[in-house]
N, C-alpha and C positions, 0 to 999 in steps of 0.2 A: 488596436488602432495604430494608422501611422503616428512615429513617435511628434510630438509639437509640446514646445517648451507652455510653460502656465502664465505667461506674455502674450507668448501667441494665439489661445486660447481666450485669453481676457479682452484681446482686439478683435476677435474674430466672434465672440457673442456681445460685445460691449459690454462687459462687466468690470468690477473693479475687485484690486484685489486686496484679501485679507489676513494681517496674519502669514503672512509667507515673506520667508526671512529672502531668500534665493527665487526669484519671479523666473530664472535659466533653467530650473528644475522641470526637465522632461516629463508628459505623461507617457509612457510605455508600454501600460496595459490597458485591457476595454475601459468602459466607462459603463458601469452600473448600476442602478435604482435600487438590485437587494443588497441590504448591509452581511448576506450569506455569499454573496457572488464575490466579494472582495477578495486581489490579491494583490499581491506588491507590484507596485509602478500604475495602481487602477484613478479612475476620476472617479469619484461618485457623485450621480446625481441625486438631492434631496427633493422628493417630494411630498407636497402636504397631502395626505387620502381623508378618506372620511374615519378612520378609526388610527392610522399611525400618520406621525410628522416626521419625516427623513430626518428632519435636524438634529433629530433627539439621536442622531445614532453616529451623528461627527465624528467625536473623539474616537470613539469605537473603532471606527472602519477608518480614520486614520493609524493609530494604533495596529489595525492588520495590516497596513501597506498601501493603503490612498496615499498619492503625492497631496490631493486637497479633494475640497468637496466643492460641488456647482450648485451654488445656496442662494435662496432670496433674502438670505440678510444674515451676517455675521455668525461664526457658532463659536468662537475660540480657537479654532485650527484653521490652518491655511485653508483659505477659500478664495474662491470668483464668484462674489453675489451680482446676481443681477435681479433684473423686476420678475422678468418670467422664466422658471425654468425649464419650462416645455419651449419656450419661443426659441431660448437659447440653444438646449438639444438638436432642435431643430436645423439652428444655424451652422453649429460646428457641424452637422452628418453633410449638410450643403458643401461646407469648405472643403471636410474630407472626401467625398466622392469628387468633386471638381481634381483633387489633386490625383486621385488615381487612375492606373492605367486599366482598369477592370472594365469589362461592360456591362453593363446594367442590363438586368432581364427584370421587367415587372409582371406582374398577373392579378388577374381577377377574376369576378365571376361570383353567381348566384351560390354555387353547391360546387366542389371539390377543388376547391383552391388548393389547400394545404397539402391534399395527397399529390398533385400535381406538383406542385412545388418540392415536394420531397422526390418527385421521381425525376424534374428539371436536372434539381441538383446531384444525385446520386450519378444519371448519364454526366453532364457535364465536366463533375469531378476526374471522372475517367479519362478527361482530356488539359484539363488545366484545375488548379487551385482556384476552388469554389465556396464561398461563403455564401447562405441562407439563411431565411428566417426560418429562427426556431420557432416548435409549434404553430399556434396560430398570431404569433406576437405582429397584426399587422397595422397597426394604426399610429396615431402620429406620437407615439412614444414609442413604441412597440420595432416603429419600423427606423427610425433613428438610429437607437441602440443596437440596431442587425449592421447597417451601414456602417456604425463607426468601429463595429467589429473587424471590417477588415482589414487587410493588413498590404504594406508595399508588394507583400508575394501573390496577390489575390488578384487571378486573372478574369472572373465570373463573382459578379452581386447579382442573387437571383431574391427577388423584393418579392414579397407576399402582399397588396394593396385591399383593405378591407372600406366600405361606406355604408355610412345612415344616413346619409344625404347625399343632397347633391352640392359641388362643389371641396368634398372629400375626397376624394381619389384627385384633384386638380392640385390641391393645397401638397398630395403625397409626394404627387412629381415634379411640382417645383421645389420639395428637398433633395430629390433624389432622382433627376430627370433620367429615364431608360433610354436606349435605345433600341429594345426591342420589349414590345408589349404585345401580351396574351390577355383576350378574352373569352372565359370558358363557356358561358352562359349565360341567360336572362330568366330566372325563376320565382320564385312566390318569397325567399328567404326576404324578412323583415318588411315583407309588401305592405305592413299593417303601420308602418314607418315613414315608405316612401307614398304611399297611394295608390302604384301601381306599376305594372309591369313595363309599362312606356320611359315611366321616368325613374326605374330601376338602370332600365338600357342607358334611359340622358347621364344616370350619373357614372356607368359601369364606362361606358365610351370616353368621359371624360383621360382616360388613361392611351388611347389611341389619338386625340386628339394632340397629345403631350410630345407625340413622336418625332424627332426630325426628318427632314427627308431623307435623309441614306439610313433612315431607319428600317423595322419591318413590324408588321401587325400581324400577329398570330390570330386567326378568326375562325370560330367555328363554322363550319359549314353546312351543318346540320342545324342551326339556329337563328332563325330567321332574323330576329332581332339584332342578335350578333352580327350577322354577316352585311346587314345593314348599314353596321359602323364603319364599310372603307369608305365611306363618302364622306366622311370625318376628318380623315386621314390623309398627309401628302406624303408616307412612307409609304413603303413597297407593302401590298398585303400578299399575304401567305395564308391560304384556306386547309384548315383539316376538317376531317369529320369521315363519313362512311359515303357521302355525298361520291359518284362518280366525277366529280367537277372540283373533285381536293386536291392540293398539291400535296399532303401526306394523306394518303387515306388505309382502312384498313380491309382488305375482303377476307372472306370466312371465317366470318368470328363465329364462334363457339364455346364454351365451357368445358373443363375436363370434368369427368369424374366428382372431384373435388369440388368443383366449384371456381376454377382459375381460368380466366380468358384468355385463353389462345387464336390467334388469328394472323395473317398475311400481310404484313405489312409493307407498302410502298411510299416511295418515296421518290422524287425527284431523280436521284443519284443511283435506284437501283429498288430491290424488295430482298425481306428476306421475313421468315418466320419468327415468330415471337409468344412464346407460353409463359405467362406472367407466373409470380411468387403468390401476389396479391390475392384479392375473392371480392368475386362480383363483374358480373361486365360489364356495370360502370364505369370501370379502371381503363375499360378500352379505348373510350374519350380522352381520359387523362393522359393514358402514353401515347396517343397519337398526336397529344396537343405539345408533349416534353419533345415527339421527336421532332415536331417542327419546328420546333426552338433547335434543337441542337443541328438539326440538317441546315438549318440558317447558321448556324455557327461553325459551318465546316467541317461537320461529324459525318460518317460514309454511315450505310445503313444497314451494313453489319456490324460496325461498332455501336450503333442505337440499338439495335435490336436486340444484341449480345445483354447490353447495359437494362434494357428492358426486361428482358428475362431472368437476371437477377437481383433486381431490386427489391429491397423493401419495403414494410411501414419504419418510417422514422418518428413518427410521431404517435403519440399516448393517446388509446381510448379510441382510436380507426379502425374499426374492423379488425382489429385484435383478435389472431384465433390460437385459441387455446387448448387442447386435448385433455380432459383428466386424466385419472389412474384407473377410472372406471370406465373409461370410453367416451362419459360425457364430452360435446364439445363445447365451450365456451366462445359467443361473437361478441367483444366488448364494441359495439361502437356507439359509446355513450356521451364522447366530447360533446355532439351540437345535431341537429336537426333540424331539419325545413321539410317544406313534403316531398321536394325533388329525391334529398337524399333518404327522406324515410323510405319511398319507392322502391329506390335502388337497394337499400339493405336488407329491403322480403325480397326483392328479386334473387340475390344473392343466396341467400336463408332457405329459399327454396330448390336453389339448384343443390346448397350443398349437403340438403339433407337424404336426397339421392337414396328414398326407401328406407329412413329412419323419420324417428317422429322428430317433428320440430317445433320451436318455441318460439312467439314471439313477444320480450317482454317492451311495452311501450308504455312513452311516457306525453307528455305533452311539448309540443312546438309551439315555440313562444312568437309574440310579434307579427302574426300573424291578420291581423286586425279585423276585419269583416270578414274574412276569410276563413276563421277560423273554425267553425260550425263545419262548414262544407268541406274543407280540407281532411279534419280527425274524421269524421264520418268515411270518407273516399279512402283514407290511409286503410282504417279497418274493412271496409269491404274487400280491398286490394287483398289482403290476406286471407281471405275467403277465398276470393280467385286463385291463388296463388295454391291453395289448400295447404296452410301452414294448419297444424295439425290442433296447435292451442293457441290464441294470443292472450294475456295475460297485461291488461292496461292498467297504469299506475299512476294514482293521484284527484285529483279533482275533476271539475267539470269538463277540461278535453278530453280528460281518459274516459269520460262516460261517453261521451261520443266517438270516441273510438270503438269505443265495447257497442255501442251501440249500429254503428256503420256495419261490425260484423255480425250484430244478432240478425238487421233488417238484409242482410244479402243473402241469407238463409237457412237453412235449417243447420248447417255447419257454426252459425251463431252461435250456439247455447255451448258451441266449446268454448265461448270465451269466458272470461271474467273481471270485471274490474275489482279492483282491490284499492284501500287506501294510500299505502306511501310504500317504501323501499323494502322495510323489515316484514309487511303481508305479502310481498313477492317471494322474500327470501322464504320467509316460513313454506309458502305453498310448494312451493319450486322445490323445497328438501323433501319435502315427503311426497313428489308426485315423479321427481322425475327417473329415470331408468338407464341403465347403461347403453349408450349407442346415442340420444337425444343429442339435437342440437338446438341452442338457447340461445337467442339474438337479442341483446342488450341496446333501446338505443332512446332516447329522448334530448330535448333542448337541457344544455348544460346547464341550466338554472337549475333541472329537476335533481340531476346528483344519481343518477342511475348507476352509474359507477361504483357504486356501494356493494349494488346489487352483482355484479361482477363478481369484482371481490369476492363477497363471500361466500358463492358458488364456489369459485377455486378453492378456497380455505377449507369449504364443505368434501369437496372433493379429492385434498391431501389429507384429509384426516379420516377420509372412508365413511363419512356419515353418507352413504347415500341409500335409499330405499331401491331394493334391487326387486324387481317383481313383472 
C-alpha cells in the first residue's frame, strides 16, 4: 500500500484510535485479513467469520510486524476500531486508488473472468507495473484488499468484479471507480440467484454504467446481451469477439494438436498470429477480450500477440494440465463451474484427447435453481456428443442427472457411471485408467473435486497405475 501514517488512516475510515503510543507511525506494508499473510510495516484487518474472530489473533500478528489492527473494538495493541470493518476496507481502498496514478481496468462476466484477468494482467505487466486480483478474491473484501495492494510504482489496477445481485458490481465501482471496463458474457452462472438471464445482464452492466466518459467499454461482440450494454454507457465502446464487426477480432481459430488455440489476430493497430500456452478455445474469447484492453492502452499488436502466446495459468485449479510418469494426463479444472464453462472444458477435453481415451470426471454445479435438472442432463449429453470416451459423475442427485443425460443420448450412455463422492472416483479411476488417458477434473467448488486431482498425481508419482 502507498505509505499513510495511522492518523490518516483513522480520518479517512472514521475510526478511533487505540492503544497507539505514536498516531505518525506509518503503514508500509499491505493490509491483510490472514494472520499468515503478516509482515512488518502490515495493517491487519480483523474480521468476525462464522468459526474464527480476527481479534483473537491481535497480539500475534502484532508481534510479527503489524503497525496495528483495523478492529471493531479494542484488542490491547494499537488499533483503529471502527463499527464496520468491511465499510472501513472499503473506504481506505476508495482513498488509496483516488490517490494513485494507475488506471483502473475492471471485468466481469458470467464464466472466465479470472483466466482473463490473469491474461489482462500478464500482457499489461509487459508494459508497465501491474497489480491484479489474485485468484478469484473479487468481492467487496476480496477486491479492496487487491486495491490497497498497490503501490506509488503501480501504473495498471486490473479489478476482478464478481455479483449475486444486483446493485453488486455498482457498490464495487464506487470503491474502485475504473476507467476501463470489460464485459465478458451473460450466462446461467448463479441464474438460480438472480432469476434470470436478463437481470444477470442488469447487474453485469452495472460496471459499464460506472464508466466516465473518456473511458472505454470492452464488449463482447458475439454476445448479444453484452453488446446490448453500450446503450448504457457514455464511454467509448470497444467490441471484440469473432463477430466481423469487432474492433479486436480473431480469424482462423483452430486447435493444435494439443489442444491450444491458435488463431489471427486483429486488431485496430495491425494483426499478427497468436498460439496460446493455454487448452481449450474458450481461451480465444478471453485473449481477445485482454487484447482489447491492452490495444486501448497503447499496446501494438505484436507486442499483445507476443504477450498472448506466452502467457499462463496464474491461477490454482484452471485447466491445470498435468502429464504423469505414466503418460497419464491430468485437467485439474476443479476451482468452479457453471454450464458455460462445463461446456467449454469437454470441448477442450475432447480436442486434447486427439485418439487417446478420455475422462470426464464431474461434479455438480451449484446455484443453478430451476435450471438445474436441464442444465446436468445437457452437460452429460454434451459428452456423448463430444465422445468423451468415459464420464465418471460424482455426488448426489446432479450427478445422477448428469449420468443420466449421458445414458438417455445413447447407447454411448452405459459408459458412464455415477459414483458417490471423491474417494469412489479416486478408487475407480486407479484401477481403470491406462497410460496415454486424459482425465478432466471439474465441478462447483463446494464439491472439492480437487481432491480428486490430487490424488491422481500422487497415484501417478508413486507408479500405482493399472497399465493394461
Amino acid at each position: 500500500m502507498i505509505a499513510l501514517s495511522l492518523a490518516e488512516i483513522a480520518a479517512v475510515v472514521g475510526g478511533q484510535t487505540h492503544d497507539i503510543p505514536d498516531p505518525s507511525v506509518q503503514v508500509t506494508g499491505p493490509v491483510v485479513r490472514d494472520s499468515r499473510e503478516v509482515v512488518p510495516g502490515s495493517l491487519f484487518a480483523a474480521f468476525v467469520g462464522e468459526r474464527v474472530d480476527g481479534h483473537d489473533y491481535a497480539p500475534q500478528v502484532v508481534e510479527a510486524g503489524a503497525v496495528a489492527v483495523l478492529a471493531s473494538r479494542p484488542v490491547g495493541v494499537p488499533a483503529i476500531v471502527v463499527e464496520d470493518v468491511q465499510t472501513a476496507l472499503g473506504a481506505l481502498a476508495r482513498h488509496v486508488v483516488r490517490r494513485l496514478g494507475a488506471t483502473l481496468v475492471a471485468l466481469t462476466g458470467s464464466a472466465g473472468k479470472t483466466s482473463t484477468k490473469d491474461l489482462i494482467a500478464q500482457v499489461l505487466r509487459r508494459k508497465a507495473p501491474t497489480v491484479f486480483t489474485p485468484g478469484s478474491l473479487n468481492n467487496e473484501i476480496g477486491l479492496p484488499l487487491t486495491a490497497l495492494s498497490a503501490t506509488a510504482e503501480t501504473r495498471f489496477l486490473v479489478l476482478e468484479m464478481g455479483a449475486r445481485g444486483i446493485g453488486h458490481i455498482r457498490y464495487l465501482t464506487e470503491l474502485t471507480p475504473p476507467r476501463i471496463g470489460l464485459v465478458l458474457n451473460v450466462g446461467t452462472a448463479h441464474i438460480g440467484e438472480f432469476g434470470g438471464r436478463e437481470q444477470i445482464a442488469q447487474a453485469k452492466g452495472e460496471l459499464v454504467e460506472a464508466l466516465p466518459e473518456d473511458g472505454a467499454a470492452i464488449l463482447n461482440a458475439d454476445d448479444p446481451l453484452v453488446r446490448a450494454m453500450a446503450s448504457r454507457t457514455k464511454a467509448k465502446v470497444v467490441l471484440f469477439g469473432e463477430s466481423a464487426e469487432a474492433d479486436v477480432r480473431a480469424e482462423n481459430v483452430r486447435l493444435t494438436d494439443s489442444g491450444q488455440p491458435a488463431f489471427r489476430l486483429h486488431t485496430p493497430s495491425g494483426a499478427c498470429d497468436v498460439t496460446m500456452r493455454l487448452y481449450g478455445e474458450h481461451h480465444v474469447s478471453n485473449a481477445l477480450a485482454a487484447a482489447a484492453v491492452a490495444h486501448e492502452l497503447g499496446m501494438s499488436a505484436e507486442e499483445i500477440a507476443l504477450a498472448l502466446s506466452e502467457a499462463g495459468s496464474l491461477s490454482r485449479w484452471r485447466m491445470e494440465v498435468t502429464e504423469r510418469p505414466d503418460g497419464v494426463t491430468i485437467v485439474n479444472d476443479a476451482y468452479n463451474a457453471n454450464p458455460e464453462s462445463m461446456r467449454a472444458a469437454l470441448r477442450a477435453l475432447a480436442a486434447m484427447g486427439n485418439g487417446r481415451r478420455t475422462w470426464a470426471v464431474l461434479g455438480k454445479m451449484a446455484e443453478l435453481g430451476d435450471e438445474a435438472l436441464a442444465e446436468h442432463d445437457a452437460v452429460g449429453r454434451l459428452a456423448v456428443r463430444l465422445n468423451v470416451s468415459k464420464l465418471v459423475a460424482v455426488g448426489g442427485i446432479e450427478a445422477s442427472w448428469l449420468q443420466l443425460g449421458a445414458y438417455n443420448e445413447g447407447s454411448w450412455g452405459e459408459e458412464s457411471v455415477h459414483v458417490s463422492d471423491a474417494q469412489a472416483a479416486v478408487d475407480l479411476l486407479r484401477s481403470e485408467l491406462r497410460p496415454g488417458d486424459v482425465v478432466l477434473v471439474k465441478a462447483s467448488r463446494s464439491v472439492g473435486l480437487e481432491s480428486v486431482a490430487q490424488a491422481l498425481l500422487e497415484t501417478g508419482a508413486e507408479g500405482e497405475v493399472a497399465a493394461r
